[in-house]
KOLGUDREN-84065 format. One record per residue (C-alpha): residue in one letter; x, y negated, z negated. Coordinates in steps of 0.2 Angstrom, whole numbers, padded with zeros to 4 digits, always signed. Each point is the difference from the previous one (the first is absolute). Example, Ala and Ser with C-alpha at 12.3 -4.5 7.8 and 13.67 -1.06 7.14 Angstrom:
KOLGUDREN-84065
a+0062+0022-0039 s+0006-0017+0003 
This chain:
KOLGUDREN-84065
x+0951-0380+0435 x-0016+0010-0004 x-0016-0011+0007 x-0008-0011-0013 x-0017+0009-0009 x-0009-0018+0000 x+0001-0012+0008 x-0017-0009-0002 x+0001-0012-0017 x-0012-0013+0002 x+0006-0018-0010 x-0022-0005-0003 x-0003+0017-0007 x+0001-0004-0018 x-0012-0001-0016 x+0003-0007-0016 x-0008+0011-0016 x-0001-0007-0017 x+0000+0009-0016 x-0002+0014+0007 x-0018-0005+0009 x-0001-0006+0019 x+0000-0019-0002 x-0011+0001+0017 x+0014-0011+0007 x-0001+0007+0017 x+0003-0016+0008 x+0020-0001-0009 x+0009-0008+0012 x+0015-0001-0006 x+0013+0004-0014 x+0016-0007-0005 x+0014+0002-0012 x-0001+0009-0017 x+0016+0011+0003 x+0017-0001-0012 x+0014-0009+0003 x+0017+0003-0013 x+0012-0012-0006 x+0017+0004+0001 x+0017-0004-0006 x+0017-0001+0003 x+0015+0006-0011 x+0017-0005+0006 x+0016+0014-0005 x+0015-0008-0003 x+0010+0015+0009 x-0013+0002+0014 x-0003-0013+0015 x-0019+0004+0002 x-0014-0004-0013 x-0011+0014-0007 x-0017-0005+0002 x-0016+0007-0009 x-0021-0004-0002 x-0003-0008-0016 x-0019-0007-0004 x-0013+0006+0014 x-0015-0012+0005 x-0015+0004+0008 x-0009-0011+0013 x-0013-0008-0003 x-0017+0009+0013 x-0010-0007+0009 x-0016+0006+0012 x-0012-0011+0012 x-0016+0010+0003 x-0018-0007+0004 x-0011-0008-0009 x-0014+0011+0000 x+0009+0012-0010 x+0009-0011-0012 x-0012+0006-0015 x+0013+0007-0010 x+0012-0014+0003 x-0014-0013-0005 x-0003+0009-0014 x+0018-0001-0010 x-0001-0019+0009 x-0018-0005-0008 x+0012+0008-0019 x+0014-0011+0005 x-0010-0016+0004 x-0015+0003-0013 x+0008+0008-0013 x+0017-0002-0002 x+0005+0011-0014 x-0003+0013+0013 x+0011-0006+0014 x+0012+0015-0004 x-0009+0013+0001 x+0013+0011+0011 x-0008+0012+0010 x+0007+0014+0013 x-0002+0004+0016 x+0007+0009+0018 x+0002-0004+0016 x-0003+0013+0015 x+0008-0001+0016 x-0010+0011+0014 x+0006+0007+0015 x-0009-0005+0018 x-0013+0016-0006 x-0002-0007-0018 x+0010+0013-0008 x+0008-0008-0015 x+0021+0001+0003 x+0006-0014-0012 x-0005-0005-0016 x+0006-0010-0010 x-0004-0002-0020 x+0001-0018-0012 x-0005+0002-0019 x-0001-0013-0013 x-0005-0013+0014 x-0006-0019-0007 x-0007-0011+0011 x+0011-0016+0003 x-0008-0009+0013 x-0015+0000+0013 x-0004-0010+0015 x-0016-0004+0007 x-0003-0002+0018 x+0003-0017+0010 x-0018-0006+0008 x-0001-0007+0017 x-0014-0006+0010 x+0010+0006+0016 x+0009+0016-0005 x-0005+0019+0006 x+0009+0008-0014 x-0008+0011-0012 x-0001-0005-0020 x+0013+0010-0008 x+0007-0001-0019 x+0019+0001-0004 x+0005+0009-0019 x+0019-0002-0004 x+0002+0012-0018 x+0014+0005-0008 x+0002+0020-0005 x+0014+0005-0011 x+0004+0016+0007 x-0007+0008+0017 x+0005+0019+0008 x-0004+0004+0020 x+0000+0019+0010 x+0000+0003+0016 x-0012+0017+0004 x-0014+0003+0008 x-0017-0001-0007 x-0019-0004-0001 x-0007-0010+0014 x-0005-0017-0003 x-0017-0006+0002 x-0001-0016+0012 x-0017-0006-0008 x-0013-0010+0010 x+0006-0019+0005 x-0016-0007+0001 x+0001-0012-0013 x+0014-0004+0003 x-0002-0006+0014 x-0013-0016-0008 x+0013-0008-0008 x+0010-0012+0010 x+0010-0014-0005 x-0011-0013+0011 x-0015+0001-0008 x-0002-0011-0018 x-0006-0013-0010 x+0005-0012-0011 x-0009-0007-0015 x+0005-0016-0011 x-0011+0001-0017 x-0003-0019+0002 x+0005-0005+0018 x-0011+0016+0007 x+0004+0010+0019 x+0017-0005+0004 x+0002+0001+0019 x+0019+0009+0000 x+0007+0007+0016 x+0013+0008-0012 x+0004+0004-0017 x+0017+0010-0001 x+0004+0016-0009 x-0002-0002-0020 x+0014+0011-0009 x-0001+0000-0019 x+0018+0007-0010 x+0000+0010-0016 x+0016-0002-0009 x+0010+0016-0004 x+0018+0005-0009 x+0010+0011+0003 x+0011+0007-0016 x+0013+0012-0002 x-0001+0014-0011 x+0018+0007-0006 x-0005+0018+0003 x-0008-0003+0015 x+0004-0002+0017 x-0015-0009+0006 x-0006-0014-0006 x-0016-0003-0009 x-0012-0014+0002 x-0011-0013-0009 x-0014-0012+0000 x+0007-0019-0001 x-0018-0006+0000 x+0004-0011+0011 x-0012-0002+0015 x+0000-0013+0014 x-0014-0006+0009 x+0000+0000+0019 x-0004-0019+0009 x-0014-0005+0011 x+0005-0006+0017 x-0015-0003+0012 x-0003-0009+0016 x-0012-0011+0004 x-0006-0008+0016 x+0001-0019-0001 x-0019-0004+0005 x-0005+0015-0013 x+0014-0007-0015 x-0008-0017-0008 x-0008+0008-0019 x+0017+0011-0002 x+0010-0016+0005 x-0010-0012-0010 x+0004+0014-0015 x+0017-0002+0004 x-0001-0021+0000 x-0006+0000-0016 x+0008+0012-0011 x+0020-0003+0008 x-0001-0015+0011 x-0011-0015-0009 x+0009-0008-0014 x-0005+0009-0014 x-0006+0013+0008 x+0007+0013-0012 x-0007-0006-0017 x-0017+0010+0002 x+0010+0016-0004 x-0007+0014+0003 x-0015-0007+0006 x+0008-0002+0019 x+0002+0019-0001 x-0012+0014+0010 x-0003+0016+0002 x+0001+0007+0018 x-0009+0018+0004 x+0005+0012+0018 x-0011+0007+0007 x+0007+0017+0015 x-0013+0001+0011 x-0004+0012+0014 x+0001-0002+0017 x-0016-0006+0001 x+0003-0013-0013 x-0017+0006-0009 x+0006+0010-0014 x+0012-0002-0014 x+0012+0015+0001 x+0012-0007-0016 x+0000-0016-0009 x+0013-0006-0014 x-0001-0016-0010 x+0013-0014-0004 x+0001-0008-0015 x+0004-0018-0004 x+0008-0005+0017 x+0007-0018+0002 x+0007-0009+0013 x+0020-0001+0002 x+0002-0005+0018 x-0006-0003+0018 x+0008-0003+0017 x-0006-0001+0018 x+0000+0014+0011 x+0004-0004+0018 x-0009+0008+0014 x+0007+0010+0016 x+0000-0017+0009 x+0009-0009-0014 x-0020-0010-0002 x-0003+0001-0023 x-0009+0015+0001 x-0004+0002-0019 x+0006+0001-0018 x+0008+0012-0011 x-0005-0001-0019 x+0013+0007-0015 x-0010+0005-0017 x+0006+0007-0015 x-0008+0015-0007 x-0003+0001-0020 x-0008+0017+0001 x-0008+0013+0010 x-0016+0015-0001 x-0002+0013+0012 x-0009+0019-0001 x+0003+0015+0005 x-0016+0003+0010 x-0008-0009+0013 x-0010+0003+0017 x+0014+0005+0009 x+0011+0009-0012 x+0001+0020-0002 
């Protein structure tokens, strides 16, 4: 057997372009899915003891990518459509993804078209993690291609500011309760629906906006001596008879802030829209002592942008 010519892939070494434009991404992390799977079938013969099998209707996964939030411009861009403007949630766009080898030469790449975006993820925030922020994108392509051959190299790009966003530096802010005191607030995903439909001369299948979109939850945990004005909102709009008749007036709007290391400059900040309470339950500590309280809000609506301190 004649000695393998490479030997030297390297599984980080990957960039994702968009419409044809470096989506300065270079902080992708990771990519999954978005390859074909084909239905089959089975036809018995009466004079023969084994089936024939054969594919029928293909279907393509749906993709996703995780990369870091300091390069998520483009993402937040079709995001700020989907949850500002909603007739433009379907805007499909196309895009590549480059696999490098341990030299950044391009090896593998592999092309979606047609993409929608179906669902995005925010990052959990936690007062005691060392993780970096990063945003996860799941979008569904309706056809995709890939080759293997040598190319360009790939430009790693400067990770500088990437390195400012970390996931344990935030605030919290309550439009009538004010600075909320969180240790955590978990990862906020909002899901954009999308139909697939067959087309009889077609093997793929299309897909459409259902216009429907769902809003994520707000979870957040607050220490017990810091907790009184968001439990006392809690009291009074689900716990004291009657608590509900004021409508919407028990309602808020909550706005997070990503913050730097330092804590002294906002990097990103998106805002929540008419949030109110749903739930709580006591959070026990590593000695079993009640530690703190985990809140449960509903989310009516949501505004982000597609710029900020830390976004390129």
């Amino acid at each position: 057997m004649p000695p393998l010519a490479r030997h030297h892939f390297a599984g980080q070494h990957i960039a994702l372009i968009v419409d044809g434009d470096d989506a300065q991404t270079a902080f992708l992390k990771s990519t999954d899915g978005g390859l074909y799977k084909a239905s089959t079938t089975e036809e018995p013969g009466g004079g023969y003891h084994l089936r024939g099998k054969h594919a029928t209707v293909r279907e393509l996964e749906a993709l996703s990518f995780e990369f870091g939030m300091s390069g998520a411009k483009w993402a937040l861009g079709l995001v700020q459509k989907i949850v500002n403007t909603p007739g433009e949630a379907h805007v499909p766009f196309n895009g590549s993804i480059i696999h490098a080898d341990s030299n950044f030469r391009t090896q593998y790449t592999y092309e979606f078209m047609g993409a929608r975006v179906t669902e995005f993820t925010l990052p959990k925030l936690d007062a005691k993690s060392k993780e970096s922020a990063y945003l996860k994108v799941k979008c569904q392509p309706e056809t995709m291609d890939f080759s293997i051959d040598e190319g360009a190299k790939l430009n790693p790009g400067a990770v500088d500011r990437q390195k400012q966003w970390v996931t344990s530096a935030f605030d919290l802010t309550l439009s009538v309760d004010g600075i909320v005191l969180a240790t955590s607030i978990e990862a906020l995903t909002v899901k954009v629906g999308a139909k697939a439909y067959q087309i009889g001369g077609v093997q793929n299948p299309q897909y459409t906006a259902t216009g429907k979109l769902e809003m994520p939850k707000l979870s957040f945990v607050v220490p017990m001596m810091h907790c009184k004005k968001v439990l006392t909102w809690f009291k009074k709009a689900i716990v004291k008879e009657g608590g509900l008749a004021e409508d919407t007036q028990y309602e808020q709007d909550a706005i997070i802030d990503y913050l730097d290391p330092s804590k002294k400059k906002t990097l990103y900040t998106i805002k929540l829209l008419g949030i109110g309470p749903e739930t709580f339950s006591v959070v026990k500590g590593s000695n079993e002592a009640t530690a703190a309280i985990k809140f449960d809000c509903y989310v009516t609506g949501m505004e982000l942008e597609a710029s900020g301190e830390g976004i390129i």
